[in-house]
N, CA, C and O atoms as a GROMACS GRO file, in nm:
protein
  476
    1UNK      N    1   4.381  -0.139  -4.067
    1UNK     CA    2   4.399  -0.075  -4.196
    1UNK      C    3   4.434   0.072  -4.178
    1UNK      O    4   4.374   0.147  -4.100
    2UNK      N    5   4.542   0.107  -4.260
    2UNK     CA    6   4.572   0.308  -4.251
    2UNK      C    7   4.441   0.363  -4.312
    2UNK      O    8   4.354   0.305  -4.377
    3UNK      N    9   4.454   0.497  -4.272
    3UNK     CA   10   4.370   0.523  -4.362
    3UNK      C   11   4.404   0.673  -4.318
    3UNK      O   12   4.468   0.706  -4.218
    4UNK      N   13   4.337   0.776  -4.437
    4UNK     CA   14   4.367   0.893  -4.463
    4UNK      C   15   4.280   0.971  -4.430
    4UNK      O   16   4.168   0.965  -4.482
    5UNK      N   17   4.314   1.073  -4.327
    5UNK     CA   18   4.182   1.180  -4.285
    5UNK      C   19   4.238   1.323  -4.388
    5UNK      O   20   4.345   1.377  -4.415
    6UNK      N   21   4.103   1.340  -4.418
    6UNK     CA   22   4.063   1.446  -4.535
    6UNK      C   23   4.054   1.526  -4.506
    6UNK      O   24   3.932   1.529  -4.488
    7UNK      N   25   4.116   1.688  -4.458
    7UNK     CA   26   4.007   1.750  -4.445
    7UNK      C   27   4.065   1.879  -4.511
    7UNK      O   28   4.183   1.890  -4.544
    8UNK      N   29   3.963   1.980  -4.528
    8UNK     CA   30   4.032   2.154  -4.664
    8UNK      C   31   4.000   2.277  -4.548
    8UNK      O   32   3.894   2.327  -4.510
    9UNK      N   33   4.089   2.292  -4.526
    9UNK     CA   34   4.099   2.466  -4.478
    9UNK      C   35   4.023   2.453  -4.301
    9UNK      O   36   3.948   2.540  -4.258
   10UNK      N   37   4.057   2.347  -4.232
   10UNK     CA   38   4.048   2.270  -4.124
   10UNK      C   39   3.956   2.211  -4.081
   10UNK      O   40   3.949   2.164  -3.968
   11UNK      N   41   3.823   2.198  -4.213
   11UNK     CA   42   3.701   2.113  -4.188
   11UNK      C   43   3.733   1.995  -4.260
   11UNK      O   44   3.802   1.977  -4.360
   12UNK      N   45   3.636   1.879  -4.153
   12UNK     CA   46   3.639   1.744  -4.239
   12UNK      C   47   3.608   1.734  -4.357
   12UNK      O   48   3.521   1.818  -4.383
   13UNK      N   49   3.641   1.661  -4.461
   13UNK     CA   50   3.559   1.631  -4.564
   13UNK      C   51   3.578   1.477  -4.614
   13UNK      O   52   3.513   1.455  -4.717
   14UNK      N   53   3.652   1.365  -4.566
   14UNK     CA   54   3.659   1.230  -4.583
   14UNK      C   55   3.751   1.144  -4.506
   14UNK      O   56   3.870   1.174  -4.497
   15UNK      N   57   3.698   1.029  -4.445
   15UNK     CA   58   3.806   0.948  -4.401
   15UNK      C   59   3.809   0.827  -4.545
   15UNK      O   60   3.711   0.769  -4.592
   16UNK      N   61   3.938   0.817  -4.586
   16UNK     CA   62   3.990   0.705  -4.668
   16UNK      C   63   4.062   0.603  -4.626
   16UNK      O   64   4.170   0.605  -4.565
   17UNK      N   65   3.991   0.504  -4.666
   17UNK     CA   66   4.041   0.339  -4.621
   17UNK      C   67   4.125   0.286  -4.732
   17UNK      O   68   4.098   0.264  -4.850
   18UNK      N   69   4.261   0.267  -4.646
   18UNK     CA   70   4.348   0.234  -4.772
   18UNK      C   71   4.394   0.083  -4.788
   18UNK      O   72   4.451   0.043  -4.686
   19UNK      N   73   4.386   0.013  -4.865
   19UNK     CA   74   4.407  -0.102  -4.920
   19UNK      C   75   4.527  -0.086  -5.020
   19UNK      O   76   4.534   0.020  -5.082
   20UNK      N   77   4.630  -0.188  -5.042
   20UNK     CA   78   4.701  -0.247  -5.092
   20UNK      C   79   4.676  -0.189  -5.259
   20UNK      O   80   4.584  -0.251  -5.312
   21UNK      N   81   4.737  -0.087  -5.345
   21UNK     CA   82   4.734  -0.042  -5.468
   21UNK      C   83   4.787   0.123  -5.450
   21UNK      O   84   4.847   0.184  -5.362
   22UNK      N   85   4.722   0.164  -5.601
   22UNK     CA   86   4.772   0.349  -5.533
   22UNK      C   87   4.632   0.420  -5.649
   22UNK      O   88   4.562   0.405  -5.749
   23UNK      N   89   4.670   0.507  -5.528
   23UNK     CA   90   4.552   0.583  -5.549
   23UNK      C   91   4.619   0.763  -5.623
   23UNK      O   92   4.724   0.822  -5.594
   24UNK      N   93   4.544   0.791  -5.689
   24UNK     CA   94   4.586   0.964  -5.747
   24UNK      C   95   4.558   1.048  -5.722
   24UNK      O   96   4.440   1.050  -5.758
   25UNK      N   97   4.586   1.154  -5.672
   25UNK     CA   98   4.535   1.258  -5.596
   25UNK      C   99   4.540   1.372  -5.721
   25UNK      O  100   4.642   1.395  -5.787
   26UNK      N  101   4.444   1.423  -5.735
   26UNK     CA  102   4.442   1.603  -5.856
   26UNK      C  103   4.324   1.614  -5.882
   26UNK      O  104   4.227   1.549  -5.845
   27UNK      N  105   4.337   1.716  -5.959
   27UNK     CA  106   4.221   1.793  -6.004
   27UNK      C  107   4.122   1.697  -6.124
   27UNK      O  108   4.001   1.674  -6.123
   28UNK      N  109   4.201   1.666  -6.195
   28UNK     CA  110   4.151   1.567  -6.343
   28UNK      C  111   4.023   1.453  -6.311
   28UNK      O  112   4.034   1.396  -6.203
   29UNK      N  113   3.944   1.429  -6.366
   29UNK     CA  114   3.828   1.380  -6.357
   29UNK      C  115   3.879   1.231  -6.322
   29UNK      O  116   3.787   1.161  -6.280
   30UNK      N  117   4.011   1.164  -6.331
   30UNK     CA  118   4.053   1.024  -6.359
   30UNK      C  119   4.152   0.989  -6.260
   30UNK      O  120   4.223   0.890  -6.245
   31UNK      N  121   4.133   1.145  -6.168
   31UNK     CA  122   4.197   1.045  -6.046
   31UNK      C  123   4.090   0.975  -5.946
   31UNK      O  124   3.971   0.995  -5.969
   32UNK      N  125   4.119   0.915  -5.866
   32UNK     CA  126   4.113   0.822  -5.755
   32UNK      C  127   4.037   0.913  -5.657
   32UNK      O  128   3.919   0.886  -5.637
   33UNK      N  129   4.089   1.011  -5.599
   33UNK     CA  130   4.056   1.141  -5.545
   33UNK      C  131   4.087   1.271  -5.621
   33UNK      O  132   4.199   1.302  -5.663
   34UNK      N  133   3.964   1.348  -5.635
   34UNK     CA  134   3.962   1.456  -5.723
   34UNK      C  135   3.920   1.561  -5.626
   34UNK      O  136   3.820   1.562  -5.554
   35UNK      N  137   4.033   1.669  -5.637
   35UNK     CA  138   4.040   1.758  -5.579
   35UNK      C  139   3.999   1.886  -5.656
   35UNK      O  140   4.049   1.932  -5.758
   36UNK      N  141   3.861   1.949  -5.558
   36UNK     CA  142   3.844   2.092  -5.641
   36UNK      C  143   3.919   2.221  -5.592
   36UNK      O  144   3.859   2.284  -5.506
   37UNK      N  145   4.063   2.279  -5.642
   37UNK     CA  146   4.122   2.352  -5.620
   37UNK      C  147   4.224   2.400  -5.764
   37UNK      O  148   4.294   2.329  -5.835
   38UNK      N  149   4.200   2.539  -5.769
   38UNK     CA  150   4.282   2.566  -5.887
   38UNK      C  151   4.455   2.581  -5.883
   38UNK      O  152   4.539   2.621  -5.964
   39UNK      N  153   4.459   2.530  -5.752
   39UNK     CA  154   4.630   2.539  -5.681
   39UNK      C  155   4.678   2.377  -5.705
   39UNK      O  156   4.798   2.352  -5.718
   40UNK      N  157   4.579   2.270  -5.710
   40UNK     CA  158   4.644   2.129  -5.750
   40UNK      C  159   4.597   2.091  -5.880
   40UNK      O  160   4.494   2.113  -5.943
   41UNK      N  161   4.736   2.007  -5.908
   41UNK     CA  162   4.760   2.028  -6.058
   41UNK      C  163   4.629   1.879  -6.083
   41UNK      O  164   4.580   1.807  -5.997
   42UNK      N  165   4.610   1.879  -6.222
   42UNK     CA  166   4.587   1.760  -6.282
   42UNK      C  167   4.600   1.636  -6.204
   42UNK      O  168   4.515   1.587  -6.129
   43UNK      N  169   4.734   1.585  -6.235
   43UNK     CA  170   4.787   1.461  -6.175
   43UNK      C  171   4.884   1.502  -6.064
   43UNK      O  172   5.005   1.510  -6.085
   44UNK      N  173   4.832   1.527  -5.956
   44UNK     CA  174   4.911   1.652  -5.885
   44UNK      C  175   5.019   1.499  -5.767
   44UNK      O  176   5.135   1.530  -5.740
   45UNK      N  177   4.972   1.369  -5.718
   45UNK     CA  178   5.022   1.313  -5.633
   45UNK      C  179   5.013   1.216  -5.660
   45UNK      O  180   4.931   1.205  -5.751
   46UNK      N  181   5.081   1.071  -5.610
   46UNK     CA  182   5.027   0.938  -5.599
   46UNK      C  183   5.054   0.918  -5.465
   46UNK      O  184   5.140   0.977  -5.400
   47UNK      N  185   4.945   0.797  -5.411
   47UNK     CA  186   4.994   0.705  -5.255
   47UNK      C  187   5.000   0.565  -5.340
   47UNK      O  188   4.937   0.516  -5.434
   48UNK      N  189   5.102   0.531  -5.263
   48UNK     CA  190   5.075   0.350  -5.319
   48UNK      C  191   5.115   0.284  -5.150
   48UNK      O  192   5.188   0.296  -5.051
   49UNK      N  193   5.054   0.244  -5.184
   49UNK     CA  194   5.004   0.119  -5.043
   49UNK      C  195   5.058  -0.008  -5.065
   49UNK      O  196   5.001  -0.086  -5.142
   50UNK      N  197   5.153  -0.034  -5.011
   50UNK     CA  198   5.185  -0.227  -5.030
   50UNK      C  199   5.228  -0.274  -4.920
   50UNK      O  200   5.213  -0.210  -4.816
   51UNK      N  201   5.292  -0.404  -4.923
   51UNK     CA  202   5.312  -0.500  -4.830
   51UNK      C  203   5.446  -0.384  -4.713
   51UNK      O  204   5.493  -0.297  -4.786
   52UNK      N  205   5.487  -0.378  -4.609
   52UNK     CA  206   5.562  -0.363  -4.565
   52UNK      C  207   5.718  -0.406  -4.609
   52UNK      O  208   5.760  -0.475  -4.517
   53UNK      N  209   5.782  -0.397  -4.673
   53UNK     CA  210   5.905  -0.454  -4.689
   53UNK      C  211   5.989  -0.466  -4.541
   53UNK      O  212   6.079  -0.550  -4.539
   54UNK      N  213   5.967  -0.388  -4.417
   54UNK     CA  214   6.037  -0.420  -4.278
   54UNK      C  215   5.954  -0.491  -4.141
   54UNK      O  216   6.021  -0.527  -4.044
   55UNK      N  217   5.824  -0.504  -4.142
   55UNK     CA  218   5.752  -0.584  -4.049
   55UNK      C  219   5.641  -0.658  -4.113
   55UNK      O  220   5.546  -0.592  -4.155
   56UNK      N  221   5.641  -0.761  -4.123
   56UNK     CA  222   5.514  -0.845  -4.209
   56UNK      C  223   5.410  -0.790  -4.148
   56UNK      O  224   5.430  -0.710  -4.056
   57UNK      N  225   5.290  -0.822  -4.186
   57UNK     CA  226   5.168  -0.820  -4.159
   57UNK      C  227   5.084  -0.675  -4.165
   57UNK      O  228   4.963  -0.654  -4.162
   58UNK      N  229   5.228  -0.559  -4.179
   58UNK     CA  230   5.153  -0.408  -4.191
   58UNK      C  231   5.222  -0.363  -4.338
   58UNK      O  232   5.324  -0.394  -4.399
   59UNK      N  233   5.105  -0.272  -4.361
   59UNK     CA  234   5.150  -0.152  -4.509
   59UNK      C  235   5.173  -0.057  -4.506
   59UNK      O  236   5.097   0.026  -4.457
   60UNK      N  237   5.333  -0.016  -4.576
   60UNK     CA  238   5.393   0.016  -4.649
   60UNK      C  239   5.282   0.163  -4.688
   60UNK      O  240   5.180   0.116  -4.738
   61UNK      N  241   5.273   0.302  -4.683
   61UNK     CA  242   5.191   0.357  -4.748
   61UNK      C  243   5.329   0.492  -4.811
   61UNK      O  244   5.400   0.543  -4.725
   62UNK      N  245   5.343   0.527  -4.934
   62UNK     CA  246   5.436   0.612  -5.038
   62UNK      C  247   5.376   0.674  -5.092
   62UNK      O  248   5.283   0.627  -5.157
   63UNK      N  249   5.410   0.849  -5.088
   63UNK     CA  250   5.357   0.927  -5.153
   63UNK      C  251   5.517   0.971  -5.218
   63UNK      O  252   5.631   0.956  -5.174
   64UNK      N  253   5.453   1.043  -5.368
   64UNK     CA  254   5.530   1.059  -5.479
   64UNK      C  255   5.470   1.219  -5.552
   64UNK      O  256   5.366   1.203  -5.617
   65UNK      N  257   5.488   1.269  -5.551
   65UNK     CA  258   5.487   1.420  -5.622
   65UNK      C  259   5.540   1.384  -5.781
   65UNK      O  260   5.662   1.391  -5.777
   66UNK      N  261   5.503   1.355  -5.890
   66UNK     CA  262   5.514   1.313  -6.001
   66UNK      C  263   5.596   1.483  -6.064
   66UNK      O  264   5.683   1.480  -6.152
   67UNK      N  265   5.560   1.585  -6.016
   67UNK     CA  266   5.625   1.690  -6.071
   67UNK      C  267   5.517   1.804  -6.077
   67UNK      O  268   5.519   1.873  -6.178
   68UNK      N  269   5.422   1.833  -5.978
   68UNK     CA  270   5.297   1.935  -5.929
   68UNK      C  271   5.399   2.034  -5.954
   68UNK      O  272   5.520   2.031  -5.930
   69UNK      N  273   5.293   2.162  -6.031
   69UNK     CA  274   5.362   2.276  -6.041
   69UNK      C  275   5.343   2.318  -5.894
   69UNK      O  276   5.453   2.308  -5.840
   70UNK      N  277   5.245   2.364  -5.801
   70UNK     CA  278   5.284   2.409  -5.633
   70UNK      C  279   5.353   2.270  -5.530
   70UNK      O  280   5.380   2.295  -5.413
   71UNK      N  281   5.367   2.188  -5.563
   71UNK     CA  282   5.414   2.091  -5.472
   71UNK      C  283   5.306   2.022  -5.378
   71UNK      O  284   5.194   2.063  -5.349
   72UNK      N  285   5.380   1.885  -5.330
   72UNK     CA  286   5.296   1.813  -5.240
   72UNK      C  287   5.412   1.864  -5.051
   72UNK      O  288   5.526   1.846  -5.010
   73UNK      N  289   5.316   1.912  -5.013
   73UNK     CA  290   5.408   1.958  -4.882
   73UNK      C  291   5.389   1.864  -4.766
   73UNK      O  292   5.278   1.820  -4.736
   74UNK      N  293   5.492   1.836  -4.705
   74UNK     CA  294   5.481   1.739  -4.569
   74UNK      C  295   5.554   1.854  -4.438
   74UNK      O  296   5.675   1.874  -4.428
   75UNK      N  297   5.477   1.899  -4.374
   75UNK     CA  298   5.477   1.992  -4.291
   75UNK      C  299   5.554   2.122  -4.370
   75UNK      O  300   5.476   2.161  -4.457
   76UNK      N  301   5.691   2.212  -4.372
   76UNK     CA  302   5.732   2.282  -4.391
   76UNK      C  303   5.781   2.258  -4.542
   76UNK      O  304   5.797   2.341  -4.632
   77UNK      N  305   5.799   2.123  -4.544
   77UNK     CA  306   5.924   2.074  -4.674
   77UNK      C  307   5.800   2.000  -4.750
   77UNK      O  308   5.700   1.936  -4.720
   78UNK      N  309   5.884   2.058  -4.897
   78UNK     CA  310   5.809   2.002  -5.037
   78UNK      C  311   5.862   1.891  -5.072
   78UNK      O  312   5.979   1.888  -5.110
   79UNK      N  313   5.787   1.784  -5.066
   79UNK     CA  314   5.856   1.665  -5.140
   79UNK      C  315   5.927   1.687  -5.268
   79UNK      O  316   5.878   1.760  -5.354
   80UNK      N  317   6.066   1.613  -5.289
   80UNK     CA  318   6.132   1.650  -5.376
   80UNK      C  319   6.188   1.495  -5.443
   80UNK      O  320   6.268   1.479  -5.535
   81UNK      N  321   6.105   1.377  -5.350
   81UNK     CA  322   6.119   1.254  -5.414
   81UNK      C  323   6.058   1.137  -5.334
   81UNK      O  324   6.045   1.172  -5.217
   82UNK      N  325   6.034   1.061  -5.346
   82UNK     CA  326   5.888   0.955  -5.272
   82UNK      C  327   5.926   0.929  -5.116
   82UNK      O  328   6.032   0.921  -5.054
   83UNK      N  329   5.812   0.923  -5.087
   83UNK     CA  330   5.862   0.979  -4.934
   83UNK      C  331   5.734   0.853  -4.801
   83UNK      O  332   5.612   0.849  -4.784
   84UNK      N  333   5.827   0.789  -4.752
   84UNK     CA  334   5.710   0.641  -4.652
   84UNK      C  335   5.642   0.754  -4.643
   84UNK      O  336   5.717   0.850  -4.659
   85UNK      N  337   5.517   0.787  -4.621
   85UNK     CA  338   5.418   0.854  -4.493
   85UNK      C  339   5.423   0.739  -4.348
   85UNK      O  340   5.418   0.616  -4.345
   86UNK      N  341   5.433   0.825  -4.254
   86UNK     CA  342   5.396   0.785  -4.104
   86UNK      C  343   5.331   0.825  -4.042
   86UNK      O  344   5.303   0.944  -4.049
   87UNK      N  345   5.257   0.705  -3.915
   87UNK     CA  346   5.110   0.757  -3.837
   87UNK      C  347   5.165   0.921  -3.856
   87UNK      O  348   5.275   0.972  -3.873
   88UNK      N  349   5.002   0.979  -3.840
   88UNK     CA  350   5.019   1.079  -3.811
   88UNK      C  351   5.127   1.246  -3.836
   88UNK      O  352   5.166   1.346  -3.775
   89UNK      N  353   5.134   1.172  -3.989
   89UNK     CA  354   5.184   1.321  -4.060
   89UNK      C  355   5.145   1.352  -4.170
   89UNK      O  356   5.126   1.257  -4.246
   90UNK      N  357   5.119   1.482  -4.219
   90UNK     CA  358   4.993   1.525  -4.314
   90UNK      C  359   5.084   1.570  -4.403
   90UNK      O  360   5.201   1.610  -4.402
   91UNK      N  361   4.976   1.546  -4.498
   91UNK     CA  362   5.076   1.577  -4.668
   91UNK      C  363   4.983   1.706  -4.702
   91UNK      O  364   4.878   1.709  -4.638
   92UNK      N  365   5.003   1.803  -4.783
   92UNK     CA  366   4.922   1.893  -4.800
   92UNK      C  367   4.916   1.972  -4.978
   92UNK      O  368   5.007   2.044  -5.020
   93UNK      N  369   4.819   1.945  -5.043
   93UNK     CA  370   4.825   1.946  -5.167
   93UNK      C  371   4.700   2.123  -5.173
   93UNK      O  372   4.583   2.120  -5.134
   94UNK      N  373   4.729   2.177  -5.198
   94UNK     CA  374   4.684   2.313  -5.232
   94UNK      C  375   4.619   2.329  -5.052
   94UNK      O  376   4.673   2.331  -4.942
   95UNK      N  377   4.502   2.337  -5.093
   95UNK     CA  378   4.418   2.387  -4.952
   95UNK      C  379   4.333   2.207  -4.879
   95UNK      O  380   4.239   2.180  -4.804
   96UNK      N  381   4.415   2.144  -4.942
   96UNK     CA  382   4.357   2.005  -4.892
   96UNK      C  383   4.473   1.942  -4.800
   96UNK      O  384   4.595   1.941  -4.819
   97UNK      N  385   4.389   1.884  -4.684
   97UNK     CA  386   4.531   1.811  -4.629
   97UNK      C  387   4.490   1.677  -4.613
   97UNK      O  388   4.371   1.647  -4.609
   98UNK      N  389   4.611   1.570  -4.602
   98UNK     CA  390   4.565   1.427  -4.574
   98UNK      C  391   4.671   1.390  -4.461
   98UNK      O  392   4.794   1.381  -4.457
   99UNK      N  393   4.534   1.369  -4.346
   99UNK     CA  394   4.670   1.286  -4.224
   99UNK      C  395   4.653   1.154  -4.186
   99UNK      O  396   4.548   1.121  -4.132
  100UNK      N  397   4.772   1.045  -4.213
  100UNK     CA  398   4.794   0.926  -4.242
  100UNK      C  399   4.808   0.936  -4.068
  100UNK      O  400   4.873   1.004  -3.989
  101UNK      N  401   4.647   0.757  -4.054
  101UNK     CA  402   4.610   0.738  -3.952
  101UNK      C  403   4.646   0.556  -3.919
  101UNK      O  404   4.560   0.468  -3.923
  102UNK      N  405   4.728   0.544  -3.901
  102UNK     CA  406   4.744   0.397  -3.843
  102UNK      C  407   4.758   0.299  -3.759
  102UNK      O  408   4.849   0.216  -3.752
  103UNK      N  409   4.671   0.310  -3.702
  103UNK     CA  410   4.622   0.228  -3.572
  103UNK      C  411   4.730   0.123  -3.532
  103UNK      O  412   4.798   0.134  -3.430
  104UNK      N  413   4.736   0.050  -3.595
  104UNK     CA  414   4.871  -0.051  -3.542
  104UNK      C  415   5.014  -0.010  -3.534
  104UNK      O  416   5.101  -0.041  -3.452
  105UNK      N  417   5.018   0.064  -3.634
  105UNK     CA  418   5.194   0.145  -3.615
  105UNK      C  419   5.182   0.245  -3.471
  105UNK      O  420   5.276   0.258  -3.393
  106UNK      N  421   5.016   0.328  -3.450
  106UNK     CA  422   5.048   0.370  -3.347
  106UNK      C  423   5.080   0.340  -3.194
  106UNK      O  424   5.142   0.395  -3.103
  107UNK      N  425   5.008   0.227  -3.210
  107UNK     CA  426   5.055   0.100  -3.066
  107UNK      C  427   5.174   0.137  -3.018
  107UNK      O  428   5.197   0.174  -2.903
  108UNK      N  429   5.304   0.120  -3.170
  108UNK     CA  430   5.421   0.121  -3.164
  108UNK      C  431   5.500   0.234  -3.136
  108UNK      O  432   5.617   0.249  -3.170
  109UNK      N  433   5.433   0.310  -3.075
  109UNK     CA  434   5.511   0.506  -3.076
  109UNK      C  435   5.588   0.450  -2.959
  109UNK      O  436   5.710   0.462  -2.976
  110UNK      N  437   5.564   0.407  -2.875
  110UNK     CA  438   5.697   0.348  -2.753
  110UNK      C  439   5.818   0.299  -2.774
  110UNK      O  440   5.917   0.312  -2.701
  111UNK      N  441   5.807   0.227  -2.898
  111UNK     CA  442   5.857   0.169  -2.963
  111UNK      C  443   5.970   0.203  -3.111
  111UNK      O  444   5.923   0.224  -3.222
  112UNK      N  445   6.093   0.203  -3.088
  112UNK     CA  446   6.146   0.309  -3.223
  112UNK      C  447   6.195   0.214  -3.312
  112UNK      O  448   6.265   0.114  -3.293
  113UNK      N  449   6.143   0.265  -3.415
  113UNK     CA  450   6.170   0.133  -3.526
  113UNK      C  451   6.237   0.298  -3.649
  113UNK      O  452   6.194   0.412  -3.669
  114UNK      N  453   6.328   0.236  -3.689
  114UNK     CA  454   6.387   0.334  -3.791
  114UNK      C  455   6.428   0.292  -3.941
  114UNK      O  456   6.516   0.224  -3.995
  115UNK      N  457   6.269   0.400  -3.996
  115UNK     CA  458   6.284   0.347  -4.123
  115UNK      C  459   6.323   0.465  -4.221
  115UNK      O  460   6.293   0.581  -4.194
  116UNK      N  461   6.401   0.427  -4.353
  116UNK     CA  462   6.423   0.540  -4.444
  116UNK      C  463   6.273   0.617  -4.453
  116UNK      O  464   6.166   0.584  -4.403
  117UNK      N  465   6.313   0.745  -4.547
  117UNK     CA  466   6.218   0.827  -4.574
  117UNK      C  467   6.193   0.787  -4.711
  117UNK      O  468   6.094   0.832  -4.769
  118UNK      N  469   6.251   0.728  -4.753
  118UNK     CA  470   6.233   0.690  -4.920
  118UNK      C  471   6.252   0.525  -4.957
  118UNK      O  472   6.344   0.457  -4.910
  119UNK      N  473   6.175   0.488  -5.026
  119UNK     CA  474   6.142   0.313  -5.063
  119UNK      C  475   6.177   0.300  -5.161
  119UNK      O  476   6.168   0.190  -5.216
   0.00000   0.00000   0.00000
């Protein structure tokens, strides 16, 4: 299973186990994950998690910036439209970061499989 390491201003604060749906990332009492920072918006992100559409048996994990007034950042660059996440690259929403951890895709780093950036 992927799952999402949590952590704000370079301390831990959650590992998330991700299952098949999507989850909301912001400030608002009604997301999924609620972030306390006055730099992420409301409904500041989504992940949605599904079936793989290119290797059966693994998921598919998509993050989406719905329109955050500071942006959802993936290293230097602001997402500017839904974007796969892969092992091991962090999305970063105000002073929070999340780095997508996937044990079975990482097996595969020997291995080059080339997928779009967008689903």
């Amino acid at each position: 299973m992927p799952k999402l390491i949590h952590t704000r201003d370079g301390r831990f604060v959650a590992e998330i186990t991700l299952q098949e749906g999507t989850l909301r990332l912001g400030r608002a009492a009604d997301c999924d994950i609620t972030l306390d920072d006055d730099t992420v918006s409301g409904h500041h992100a989504t992940v949605t998690v599904r079936p793989s559409a290119y290797l059966e048996g693994l998921l598919d994990v998509l993050v989406e910036d719905p329109g955050s007034t500071n942006g959802t950042w993936l290293g230097q660059r602001r997402l500017d439209k839904r974007h796969m996440l892969k092992h091991d690259e962090t999305l970063r929403l105000g002073s929070h970061e999340f780095t997508l951890i996937d044990e079975v895709t990482r097996g595969m780093e020997t291995t080059t499989i080339i997928l779009p950036d967008e689903a």
